[in-house]
C-alpha positions in Angstrom: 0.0 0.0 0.0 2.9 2.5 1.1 4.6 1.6 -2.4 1.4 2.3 -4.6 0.7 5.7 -2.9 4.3 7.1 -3.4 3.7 5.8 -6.9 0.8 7.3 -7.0 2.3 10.9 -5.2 3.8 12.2 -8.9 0.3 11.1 -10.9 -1.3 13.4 -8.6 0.4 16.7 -8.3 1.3 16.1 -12.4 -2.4 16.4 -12.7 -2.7 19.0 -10.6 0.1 20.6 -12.1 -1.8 20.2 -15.8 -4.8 21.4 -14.5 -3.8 24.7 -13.9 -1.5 24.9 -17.0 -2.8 23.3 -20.2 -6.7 23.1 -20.8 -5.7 21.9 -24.4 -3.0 20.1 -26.0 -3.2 20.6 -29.3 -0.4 23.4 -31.0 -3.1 24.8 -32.1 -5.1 25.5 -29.4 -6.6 29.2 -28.8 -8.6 31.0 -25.6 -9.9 28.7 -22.9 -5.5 28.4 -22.5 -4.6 29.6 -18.8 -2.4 32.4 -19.3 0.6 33.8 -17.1 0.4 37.6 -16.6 1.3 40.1 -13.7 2.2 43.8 -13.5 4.8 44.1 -15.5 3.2 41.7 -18.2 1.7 42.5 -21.5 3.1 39.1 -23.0 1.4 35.4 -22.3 2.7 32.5 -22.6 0.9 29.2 -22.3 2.4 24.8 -22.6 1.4 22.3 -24.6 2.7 19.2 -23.3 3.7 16.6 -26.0 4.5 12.8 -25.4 4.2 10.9 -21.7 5.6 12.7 -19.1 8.6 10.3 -17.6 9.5 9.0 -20.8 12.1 9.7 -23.5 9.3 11.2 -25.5 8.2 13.9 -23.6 8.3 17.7 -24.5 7.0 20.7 -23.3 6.7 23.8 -26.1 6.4 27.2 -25.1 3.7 29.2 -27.0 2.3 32.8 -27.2 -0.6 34.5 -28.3 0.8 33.6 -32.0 2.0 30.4 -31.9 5.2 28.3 -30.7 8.3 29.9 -29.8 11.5 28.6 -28.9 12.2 29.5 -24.9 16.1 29.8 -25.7 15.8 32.3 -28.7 11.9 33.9 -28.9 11.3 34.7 -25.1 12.7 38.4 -24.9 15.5 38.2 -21.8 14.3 41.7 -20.6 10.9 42.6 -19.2 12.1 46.1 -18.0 15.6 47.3 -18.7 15.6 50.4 -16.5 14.5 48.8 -13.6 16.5 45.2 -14.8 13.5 42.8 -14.5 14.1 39.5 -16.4 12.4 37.0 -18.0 13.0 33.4 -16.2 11.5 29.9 -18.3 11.2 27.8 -15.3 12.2 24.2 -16.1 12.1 21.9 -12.3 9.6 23.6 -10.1 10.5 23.7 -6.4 10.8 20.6 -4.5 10.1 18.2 -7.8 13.2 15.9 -8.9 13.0 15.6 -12.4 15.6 16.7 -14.2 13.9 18.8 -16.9 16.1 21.6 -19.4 15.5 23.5 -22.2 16.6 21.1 -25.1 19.8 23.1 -27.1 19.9 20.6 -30.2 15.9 20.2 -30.8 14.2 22.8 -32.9 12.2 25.4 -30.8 14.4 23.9 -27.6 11.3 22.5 -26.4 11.6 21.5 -22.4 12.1 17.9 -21.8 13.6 15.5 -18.6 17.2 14.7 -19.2 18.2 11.1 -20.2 20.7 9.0 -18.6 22.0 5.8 -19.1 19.1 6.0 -21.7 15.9 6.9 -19.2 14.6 9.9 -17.4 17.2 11.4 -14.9 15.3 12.3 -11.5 17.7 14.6 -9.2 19.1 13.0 -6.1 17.4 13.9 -2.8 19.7 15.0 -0.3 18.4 14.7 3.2 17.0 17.4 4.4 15.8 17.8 1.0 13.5 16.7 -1.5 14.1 17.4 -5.3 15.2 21.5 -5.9 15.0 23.4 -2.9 14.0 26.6 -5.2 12.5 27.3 -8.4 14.7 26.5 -11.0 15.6 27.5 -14.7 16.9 29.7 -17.0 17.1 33.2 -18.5 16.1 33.1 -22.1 18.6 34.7 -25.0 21.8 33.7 -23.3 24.6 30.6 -23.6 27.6 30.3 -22.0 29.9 29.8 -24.5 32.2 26.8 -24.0 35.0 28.4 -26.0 35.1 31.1 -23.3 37.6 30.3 -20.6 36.4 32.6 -17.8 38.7 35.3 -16.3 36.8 34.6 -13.0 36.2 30.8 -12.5 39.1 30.0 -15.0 36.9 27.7 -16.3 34.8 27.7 -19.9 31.2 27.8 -20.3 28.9 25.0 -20.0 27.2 25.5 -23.4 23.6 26.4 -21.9 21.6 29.3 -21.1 22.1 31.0 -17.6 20.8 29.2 -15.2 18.4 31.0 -12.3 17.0 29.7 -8.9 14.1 31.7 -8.4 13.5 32.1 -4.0 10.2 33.4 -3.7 7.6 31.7 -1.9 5.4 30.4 -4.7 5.7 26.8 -6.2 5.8 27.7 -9.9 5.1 25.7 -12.8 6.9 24.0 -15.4 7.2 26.3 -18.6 6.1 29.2 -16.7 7.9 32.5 -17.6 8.6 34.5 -14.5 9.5 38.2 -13.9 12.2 37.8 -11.5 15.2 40.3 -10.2 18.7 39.2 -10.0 20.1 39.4 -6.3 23.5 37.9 -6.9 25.2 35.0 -8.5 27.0 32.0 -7.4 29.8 30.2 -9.7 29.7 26.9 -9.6 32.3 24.2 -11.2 30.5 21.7 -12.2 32.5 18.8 -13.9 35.7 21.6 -14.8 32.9 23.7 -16.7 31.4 27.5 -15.4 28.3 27.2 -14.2 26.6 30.5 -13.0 23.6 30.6 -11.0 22.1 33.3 -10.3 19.9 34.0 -7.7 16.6 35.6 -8.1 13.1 36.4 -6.7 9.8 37.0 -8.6 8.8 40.8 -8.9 5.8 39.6 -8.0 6.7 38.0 -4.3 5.7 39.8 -1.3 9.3 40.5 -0.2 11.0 41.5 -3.8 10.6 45.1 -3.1 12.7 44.2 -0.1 15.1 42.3 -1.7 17.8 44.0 -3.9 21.2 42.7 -2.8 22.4 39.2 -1.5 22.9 40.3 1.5 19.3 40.6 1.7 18.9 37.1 1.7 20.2 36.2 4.5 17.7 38.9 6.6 14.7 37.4 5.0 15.9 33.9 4.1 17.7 33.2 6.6 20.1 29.5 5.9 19.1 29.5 2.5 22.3 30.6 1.1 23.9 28.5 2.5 22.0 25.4 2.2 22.0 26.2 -1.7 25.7 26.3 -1.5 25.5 22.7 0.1 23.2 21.3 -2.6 24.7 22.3 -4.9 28.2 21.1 -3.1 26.6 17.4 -2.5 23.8 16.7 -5.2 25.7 14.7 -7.6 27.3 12.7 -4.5 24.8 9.5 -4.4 25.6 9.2 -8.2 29.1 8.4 -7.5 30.5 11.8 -9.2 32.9 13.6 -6.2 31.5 17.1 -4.6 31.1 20.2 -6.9 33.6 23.0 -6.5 32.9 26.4 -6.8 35.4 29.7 -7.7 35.3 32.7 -5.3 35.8 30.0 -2.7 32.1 29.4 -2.6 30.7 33.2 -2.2 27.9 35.0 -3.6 28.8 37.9 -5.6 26.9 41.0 -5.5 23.6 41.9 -8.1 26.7 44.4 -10.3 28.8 41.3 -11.1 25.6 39.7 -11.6 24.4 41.9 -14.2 27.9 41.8 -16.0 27.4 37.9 -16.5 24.0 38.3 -17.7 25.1 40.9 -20.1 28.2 38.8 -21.1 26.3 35.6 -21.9 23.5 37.7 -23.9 26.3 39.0 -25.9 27.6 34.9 -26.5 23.8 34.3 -27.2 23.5 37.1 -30.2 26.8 35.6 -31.7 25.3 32.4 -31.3 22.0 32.9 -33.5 24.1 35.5 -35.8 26.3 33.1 -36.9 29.5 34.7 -36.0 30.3 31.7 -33.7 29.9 27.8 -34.7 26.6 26.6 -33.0 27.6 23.0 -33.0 24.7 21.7 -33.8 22.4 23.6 -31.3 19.5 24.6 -32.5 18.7 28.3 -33.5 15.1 28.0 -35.3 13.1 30.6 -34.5 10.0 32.0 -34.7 10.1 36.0 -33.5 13.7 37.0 -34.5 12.8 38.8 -38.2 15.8 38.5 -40.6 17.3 35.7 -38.7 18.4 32.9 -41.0 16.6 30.5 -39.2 13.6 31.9 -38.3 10.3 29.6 -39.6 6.5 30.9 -40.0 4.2 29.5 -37.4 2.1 27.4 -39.4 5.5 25.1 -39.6 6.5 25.4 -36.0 2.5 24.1 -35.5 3.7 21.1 -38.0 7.0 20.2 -36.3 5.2 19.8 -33.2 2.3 18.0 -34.4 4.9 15.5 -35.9 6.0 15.1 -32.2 3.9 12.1 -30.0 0.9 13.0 -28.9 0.2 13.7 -25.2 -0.2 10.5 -23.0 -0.7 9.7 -19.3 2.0 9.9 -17.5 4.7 6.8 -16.9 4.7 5.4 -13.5 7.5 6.2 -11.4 9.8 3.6 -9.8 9.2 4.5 -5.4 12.9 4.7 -5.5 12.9 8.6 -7.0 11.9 9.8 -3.9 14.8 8.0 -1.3 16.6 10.1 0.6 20.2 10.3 0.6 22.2 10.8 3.6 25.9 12.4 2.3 28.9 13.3 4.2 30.9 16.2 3.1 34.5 15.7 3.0 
């Protein structure tokens, strides 16, 4: 009985989960579509879930009120330059395992769960935890370029976008687009690559007008700094792979150097999808970016995905997904 309701734990919050964010799953789908908007929105953007979630097949696309856009090229990085409000594409909600990224090499870069050893990778959970201990995800129109050895981390990029964790109190959504404010960064070594992440809160939070700095976390979040430092440090541990390292000797950096980074891997980004640097076979189809090379009319981004499985229920999950791991740091 105890193994069929932890089985039966994802099934539920996914539905939950797809409740609130697809009413249809067709590319083509119109009004009736739940919409994310706040204050500083004018721009929606809605799922379509493609495939069985748990599986190999699974995709999430990003659409707005025109059609499917790619969540690494079409989804504008700022909401509000003056006052430096981002865009974030949320990929692993808090406090869910699955390891789900932006794809780089399918076209439109649709969202999908990682694949090791040839199934779905599910994070680690690392007592206290369970799964991400913050939103997580990724500014859109920015790649760290692995040809870039790093003056900082002495280190080159990891050949992704940015990656954010997103501290505000609300359990997003997968696909979501958030508007979130930078607070600092920390630079993470992951496997001899640079791995920034930033750290953010949602405009929309109670506490964001309160929260400018990284010291500020600290006052309103108290421990969470550094318990992100030690997942981070210890999450790749029950996989066998030795504790992450990070450059600065493990300390946050201020919002400025922050900013810098962002603007430095937007630059890497517009090289990218100009063609002045080798892509390598990532994917730069587009649907928004006029005069781009590879940018496609809706009507065939709406055929690419309906080429794509249809959505499914969801695989079951093997129990063991949600063990807890009890690490020693060296």
């Amino acid at each position: 009985m105890m193994l069929a309701t932890r089985r039966l734990s994802h099934v539920f919050f996914d539905n939950l989960r797809r409740n609130f964010l697809s009413v249809s799953r067709s590319p083509l789908c119109g009004s009736g579509v739940p919409k994310f908007l706040n204050k500083y929105s004018r721009m929606a953007y809605y799922i379509v879930e493609r495939g069985s979630q748990y599986t190999n097949d699974y995709r999430v696309y990003i659409h707005d009120k025109n059609g499917p856009v790619s969540p690494l090229h079409d989804i504008p990085l700022l909401v509000d330059a003056d006052k430096k409000i981002f865009n974030m594409v949320v990929e692993v909600p808090r406090w869910s395992n699955a390891k789900m990224e932006i794809t780089m090499k399918e076209t439109l870069n649709p969202i999908r769960q990682d694949i090791k050893k040839g199934k779905p990778r599910f994070v680690a959970n690392c007592f206290p935890h369970h799964g991400y201990i913050w939103n997580y995800g990724a500014l859109p129109q920015t790649w760290e370029n692995p040809e870039h050895l790093d003056d900082g981390t002495g280190c080159r990029g990891d050949n992704d976008p940015i990656d954010v964790i997103e501290i505000g109190y609300r359990v997003a959504k997968r696909g979501e687009i958030l508007h979130v404010k930078i607070l600092g960064t920390i630079a993470l070594i992951d496997e001899g690559e640079t791995d920034w992440k930033l750290i953010a809160i949602d405009v929309n939070d109670p506490l964001a007008n309160q929260m400018n700095e990284v010291n500020d976390i600290e006052k309103h979040f108290p421990g969470l700094l550094k318990a992100s430092i030690e997942w981070f440090k210890i999450y790749k541990i029950p996989d066998g792979k030795p504790e992450n390292k990070f450059a600065f000797n493990g300390d946050a950096k201020p919002s400025a150097f922050a900013h810098k980074i962002v603007d430095e891997v937007h630059g890497f980004w517009k090289q990218l999808v100009s063609q002045e640097i080798d892509a390598n076979g990532i994917a730069i189809v587009n649907t928004t970016l006029d005069g781009n090379a590879f940018n496609i009319s809706t009507d065939e981004a709406n055929e690419i995905i309906q080429k794509t499985p249809e959505f499914g229920p969801p695989q079951e999950v093997d129990p063991i997904v949600d063990k807890w791991h009890y690490t020693h740091l060296k």
